[in-house]
C-alpha positions as CSV (number, residue, x, y, z in Angstrom):
1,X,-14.8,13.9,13.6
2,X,-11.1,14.0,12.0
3,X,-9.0,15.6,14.0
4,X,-7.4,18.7,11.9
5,X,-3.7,17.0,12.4
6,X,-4.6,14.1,11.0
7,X,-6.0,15.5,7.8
8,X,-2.7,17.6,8.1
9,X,-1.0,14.5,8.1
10,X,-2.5,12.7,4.9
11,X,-2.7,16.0,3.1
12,X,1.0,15.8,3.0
13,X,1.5,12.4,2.9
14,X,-0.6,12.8,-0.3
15,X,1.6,15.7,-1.7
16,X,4.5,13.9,-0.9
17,X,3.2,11.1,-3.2
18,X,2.7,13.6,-5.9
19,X,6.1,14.7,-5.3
20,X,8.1,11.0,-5.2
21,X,7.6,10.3,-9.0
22,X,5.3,7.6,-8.4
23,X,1.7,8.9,-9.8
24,X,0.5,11.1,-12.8
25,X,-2.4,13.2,-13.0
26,X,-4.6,12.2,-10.4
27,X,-3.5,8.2,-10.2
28,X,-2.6,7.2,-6.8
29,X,-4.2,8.2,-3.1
30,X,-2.8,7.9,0.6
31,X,-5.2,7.5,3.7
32,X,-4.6,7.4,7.5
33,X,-6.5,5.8,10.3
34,X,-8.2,7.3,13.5
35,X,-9.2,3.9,15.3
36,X,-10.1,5.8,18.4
37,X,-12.7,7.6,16.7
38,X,-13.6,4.9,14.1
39,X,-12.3,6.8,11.2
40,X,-10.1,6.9,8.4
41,X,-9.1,10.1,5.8
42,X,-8.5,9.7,2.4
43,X,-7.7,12.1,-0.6
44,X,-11.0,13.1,-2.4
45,X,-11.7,11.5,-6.0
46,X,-10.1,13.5,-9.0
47,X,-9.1,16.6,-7.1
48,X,-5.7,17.9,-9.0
49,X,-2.7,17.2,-5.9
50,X,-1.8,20.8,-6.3
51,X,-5.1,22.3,-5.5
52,X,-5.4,19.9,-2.4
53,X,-5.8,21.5,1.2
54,X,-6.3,19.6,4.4
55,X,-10.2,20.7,4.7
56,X,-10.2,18.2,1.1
57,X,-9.3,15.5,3.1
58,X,-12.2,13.6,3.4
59,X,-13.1,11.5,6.7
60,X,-14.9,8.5,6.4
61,X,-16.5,6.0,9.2
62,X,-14.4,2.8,9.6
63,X,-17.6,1.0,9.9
64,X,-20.3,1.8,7.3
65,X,-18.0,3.8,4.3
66,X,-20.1,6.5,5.1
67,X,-18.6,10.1,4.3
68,X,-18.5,12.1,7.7
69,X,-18.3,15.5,6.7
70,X,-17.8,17.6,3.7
71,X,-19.6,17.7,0.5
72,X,-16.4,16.1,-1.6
73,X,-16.5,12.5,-2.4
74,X,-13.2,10.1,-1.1
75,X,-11.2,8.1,-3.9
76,X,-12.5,5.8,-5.9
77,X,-10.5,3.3,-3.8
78,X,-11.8,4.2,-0.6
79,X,-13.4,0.9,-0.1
80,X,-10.3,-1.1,-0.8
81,X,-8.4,1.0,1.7
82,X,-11.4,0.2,4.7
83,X,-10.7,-3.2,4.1
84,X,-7.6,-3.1,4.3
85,X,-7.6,-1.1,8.1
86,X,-10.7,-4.0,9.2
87,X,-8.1,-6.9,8.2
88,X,-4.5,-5.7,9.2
89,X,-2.9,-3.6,12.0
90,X,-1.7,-0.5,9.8
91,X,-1.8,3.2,10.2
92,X,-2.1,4.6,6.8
93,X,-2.3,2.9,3.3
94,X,-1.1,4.5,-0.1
95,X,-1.9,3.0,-3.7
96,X,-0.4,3.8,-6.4
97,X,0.1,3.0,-10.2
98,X,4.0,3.6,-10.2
99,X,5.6,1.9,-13.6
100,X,7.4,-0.9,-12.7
101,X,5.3,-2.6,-9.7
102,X,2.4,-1.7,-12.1
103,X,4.3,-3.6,-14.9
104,X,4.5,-6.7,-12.5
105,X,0.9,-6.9,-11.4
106,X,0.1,-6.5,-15.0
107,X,2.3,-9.7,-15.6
108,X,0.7,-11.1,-12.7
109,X,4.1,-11.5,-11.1
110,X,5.1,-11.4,-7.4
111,X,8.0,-9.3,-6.6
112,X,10.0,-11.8,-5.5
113,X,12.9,-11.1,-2.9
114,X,16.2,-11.3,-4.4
115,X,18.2,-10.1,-2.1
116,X,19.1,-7.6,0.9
117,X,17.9,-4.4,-0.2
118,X,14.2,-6.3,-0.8
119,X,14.9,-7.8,3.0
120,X,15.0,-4.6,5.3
121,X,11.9,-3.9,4.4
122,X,10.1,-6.9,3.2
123,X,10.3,-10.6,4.8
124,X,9.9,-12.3,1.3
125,X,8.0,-12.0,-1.9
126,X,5.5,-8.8,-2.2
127,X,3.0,-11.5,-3.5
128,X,0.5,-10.5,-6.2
129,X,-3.5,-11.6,-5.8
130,X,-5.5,-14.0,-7.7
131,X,-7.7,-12.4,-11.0
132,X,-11.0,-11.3,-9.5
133,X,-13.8,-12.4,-10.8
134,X,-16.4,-11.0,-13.2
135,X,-19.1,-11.1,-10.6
136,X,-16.4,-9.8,-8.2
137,X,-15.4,-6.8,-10.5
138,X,-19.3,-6.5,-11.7
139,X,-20.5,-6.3,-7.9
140,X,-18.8,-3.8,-5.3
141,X,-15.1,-3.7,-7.2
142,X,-13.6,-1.6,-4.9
143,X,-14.2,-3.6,-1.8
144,X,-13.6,-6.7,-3.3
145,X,-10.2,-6.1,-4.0
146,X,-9.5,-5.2,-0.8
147,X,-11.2,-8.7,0.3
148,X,-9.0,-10.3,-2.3
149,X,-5.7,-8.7,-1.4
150,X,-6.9,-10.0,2.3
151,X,-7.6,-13.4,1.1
152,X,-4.0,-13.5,-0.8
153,X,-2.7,-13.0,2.8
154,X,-4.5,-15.4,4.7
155,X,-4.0,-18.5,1.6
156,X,-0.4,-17.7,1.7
157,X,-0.2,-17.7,5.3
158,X,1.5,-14.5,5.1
159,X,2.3,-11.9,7.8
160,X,0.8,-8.4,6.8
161,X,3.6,-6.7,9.3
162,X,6.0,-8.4,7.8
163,X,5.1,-7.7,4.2
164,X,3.3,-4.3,3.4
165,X,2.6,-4.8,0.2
166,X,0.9,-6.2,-2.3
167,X,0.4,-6.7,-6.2
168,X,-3.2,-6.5,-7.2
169,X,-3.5,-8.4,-10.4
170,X,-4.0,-6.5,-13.8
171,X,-4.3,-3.1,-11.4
172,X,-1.2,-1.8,-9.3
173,X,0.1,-2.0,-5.8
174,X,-1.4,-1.4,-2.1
175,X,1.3,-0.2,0.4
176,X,0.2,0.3,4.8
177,X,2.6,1.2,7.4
178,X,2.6,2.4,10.8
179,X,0.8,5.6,9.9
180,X,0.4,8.1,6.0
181,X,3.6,9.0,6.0
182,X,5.5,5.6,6.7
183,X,3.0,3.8,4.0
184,X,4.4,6.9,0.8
185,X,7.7,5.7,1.8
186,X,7.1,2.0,1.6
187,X,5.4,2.9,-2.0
188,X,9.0,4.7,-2.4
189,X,10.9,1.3,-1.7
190,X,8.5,-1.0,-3.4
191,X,8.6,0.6,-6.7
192,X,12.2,1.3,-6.1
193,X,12.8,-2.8,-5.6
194,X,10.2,-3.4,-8.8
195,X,12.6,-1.8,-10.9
196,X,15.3,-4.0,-9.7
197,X,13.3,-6.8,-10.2
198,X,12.4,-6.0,-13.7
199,X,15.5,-5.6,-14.3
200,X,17.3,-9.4,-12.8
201,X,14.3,-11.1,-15.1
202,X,16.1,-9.2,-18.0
203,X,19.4,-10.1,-17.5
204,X,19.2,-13.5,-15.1
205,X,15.6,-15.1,-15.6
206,X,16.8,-18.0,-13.9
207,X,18.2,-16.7,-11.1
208,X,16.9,-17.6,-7.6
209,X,15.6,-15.8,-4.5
210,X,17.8,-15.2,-1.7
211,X,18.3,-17.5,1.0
212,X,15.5,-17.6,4.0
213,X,18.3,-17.1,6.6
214,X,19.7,-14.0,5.1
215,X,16.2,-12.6,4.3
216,X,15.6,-13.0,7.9
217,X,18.9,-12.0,9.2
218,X,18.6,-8.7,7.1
219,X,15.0,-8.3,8.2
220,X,14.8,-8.9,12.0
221,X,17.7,-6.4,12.3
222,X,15.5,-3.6,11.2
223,X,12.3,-5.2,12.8
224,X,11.0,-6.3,15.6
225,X,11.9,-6.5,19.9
226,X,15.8,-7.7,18.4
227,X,16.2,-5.1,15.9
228,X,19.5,-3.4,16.1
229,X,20.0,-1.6,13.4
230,X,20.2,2.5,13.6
231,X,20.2,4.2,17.0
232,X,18.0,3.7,19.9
């Protein structure tokens, strides 16, 4: 069963996404991941974020999608996010219909990496999936997209620890970090970057991406065994 800090966890996680600006009404949902016990948590479906308590956060087996405990149902996106803990090593996953990354899966456009800001905390573009097909939207929706944002990945032969993001195609974006928490704050920086972005196709369509070596250079510092930046 869910242990009570971990619904603590994604219940504010959750209200900390209400709280960033990024969702209205009842868009948007963060989960977090009990591997251990085969589980993940996830807001519940349509529940106002003000009325939210952790015994709302609703666990749900890693395996089968099959509600745990409670009587509340999980988000709508629940499936998406199970696919997205089966595929790639992440803690917590937060979605999100926040304007301007919404604005660029709309388009159908990747956020593309423009410069240093983009770098520290995504190695290149935040790519944005293929349409999905009728039969794919007809036929278990949910978990399809999560099987297409997984397919984006593996095509492009890119690194889901090294990007944490992605645009979903006529939808919004998917964000996953190291645990709830981490994945709101990557939603923060993503939508953040999105503006940006809007913003150089405005005034400098034809501008280009920023060099590899200085993606990298700004990247690794923050990431990985040779990261220096901030204190040890």
């Amino acid at each position: 069963m869910a242990s009570s800090q971990l619904r603590e966890e994604v219940l504010q996680a959750n209200l900390d996404l209400a709280g960033s600006g990024l969702v209205m009404g009842t868009f948007g949902n963060v989960s977090g991941v009990d591997r251990d016990a085969g589980l993940c948590v996830i807001k519940p479906s349509g529940v106002p974020y003000e009325e939210l308590t952790p015994d709302h956060m609703v666990p749900v087996s890693l395996a089968s999608g099959e509600v745990l405990a409670g009587e509340l149902r999980p988000s709508s996106d629940t499936a998406t996010h199970l696919e997205l803990y089966r595929a790639f090593p992440c803690g917590g996953v937060t979605h999100t219909h926040s304007e301007f990354a919404t604005a660029l899966a709309q388009a159908r456009l990747p956020l593309r990496c423009m410069g240093t800001t983009h770098a520290d905390y995504f190695r290149g573009d935040v790519p944005v999936t293929r349409e999905m097909t009728r039969e794919e939207v007809e036929t278990e929706y949910e978990r399809n997209t999560g099987l297409v944002i997984v397919e984006t990945f593996a095509t492009a032969g890119i690194s889901p620890q090294e990007v944490m993001a992605v645009l979903v195609a006529n939808h919004g974006p998917f964000v996953w970090g190291s645990h709830a928490g981490d994945s709101v704050e990557r939603a923060q920086v993503l939508e953040f970057l999105a503006r940006m972005e809007c913003m150089v196709r405005t005034v400098a369509p034809d501008a280009g991406r920023a060099a590899t070596y200085l993606v990298d250079k700004h990247f690794l510092r923050k990431h990985g065994k040779d990261a220096y930046y901030g204190q040890r």
